[in-house]
C-alpha positions, 0 to 999 in steps of 0.5 A: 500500500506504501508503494501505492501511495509514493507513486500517485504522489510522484505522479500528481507532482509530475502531471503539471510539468509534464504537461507543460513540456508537452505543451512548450514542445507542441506549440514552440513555433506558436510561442516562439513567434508570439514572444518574438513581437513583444518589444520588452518583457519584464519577469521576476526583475528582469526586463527586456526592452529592445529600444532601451537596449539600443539607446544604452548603446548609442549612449556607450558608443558616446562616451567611447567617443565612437562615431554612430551616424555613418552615410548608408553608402559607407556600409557594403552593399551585403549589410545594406541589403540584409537590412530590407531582407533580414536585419538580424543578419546585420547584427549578426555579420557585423558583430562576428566581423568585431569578435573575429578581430579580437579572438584572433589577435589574442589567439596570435599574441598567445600562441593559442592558434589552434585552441578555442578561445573565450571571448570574454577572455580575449576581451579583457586581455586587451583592456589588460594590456592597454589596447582598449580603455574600459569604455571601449570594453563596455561597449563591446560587451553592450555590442555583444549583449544587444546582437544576443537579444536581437539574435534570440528573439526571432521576428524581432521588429527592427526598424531600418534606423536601428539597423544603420545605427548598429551599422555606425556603431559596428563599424566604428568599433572594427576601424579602431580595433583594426588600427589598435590591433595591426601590428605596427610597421 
């Protein structure tokens, strides 16, 4: 009777996760579109706001004295493209453009060719050793955490602004960290 009683127990404290699983798995598409057009979210004190996210961003870009406004014909036509297509693709191609140039300088300077390396890591290495200053090393981190939001919440409602803004930004970062990166003549 014991035994009875333990397995309707654990039954009746499965039944709701399980059925929340079911549900999750069976309507993901449903669920992950619907969550894809909310602009901001807030649960348990954590919030989520696109247009906060961007303009935190320009507000870093300034105090790194990180050029934001760029003519749209200064970007390749790929990026301006991808921006009437599918401007997640710009955050995506121009932030791994970024994180490319600072995974591989770190890589050569540490002899670390052939190993994955953290990207943190060869971040900070390059605040550490005076390549960026600290506000140039937050902006690459807001950079990365805005492209992470934007990446993970498909369907997300980016105007065409927006996306030059990144652009600008982007591109600014990739000029200095391509000047402060080269080795010199």
């Amino acid at each position: 009777m014991e035994f009875f009683e333990i397995f309707t127990n654990l039954i009746g404290h499965l039944a709701w996760p399980i059925a929340m699983v079911v549900i999750f798995v069976n309507f993901k598409n449903e669920i992950s579109g619907f969550l894809g057009r909310i602009k901001n979210a807030k649960y348990k004190g954590i919030e989520l706001d696109l247009q906060q996210e961007l303009e935190e961003l320009k507000s870093d870009a300034g105090k790194a004295g990180v050029t934001i406004h760029y003519s749209p014909q200064s970007f390749s036509e790929d990026n301006v493209a991808n921006i009437e297509t599918a401007p997640e693709w710009t955050f995506i191609r121009s932030w791994q453009e970024i994180e490319n140039l600072i995974v591989d300088h770190y890589s050569n300077v540490s002899g670390l060719k052939d190993t994955k390396v953290s990207f943190p890591k060869a971040l900070q290495y390059l605040h550490k050793n005076g390549l960026i200053d600290f506000e140039m090393e937050m902006l690459i981190n807001k950079l990365r955490q805005t492209r992470n939001l934007i990446v993970h919440r498909p369907d997300s409602s980016i105007t065409r602004g927006e996306a030059i803004e990144w652009l600008g930004i982007s591109k600014s970062v990739k000029d200095r960290l391509s000047q402060k990166l080269s080795p010199s003549p």
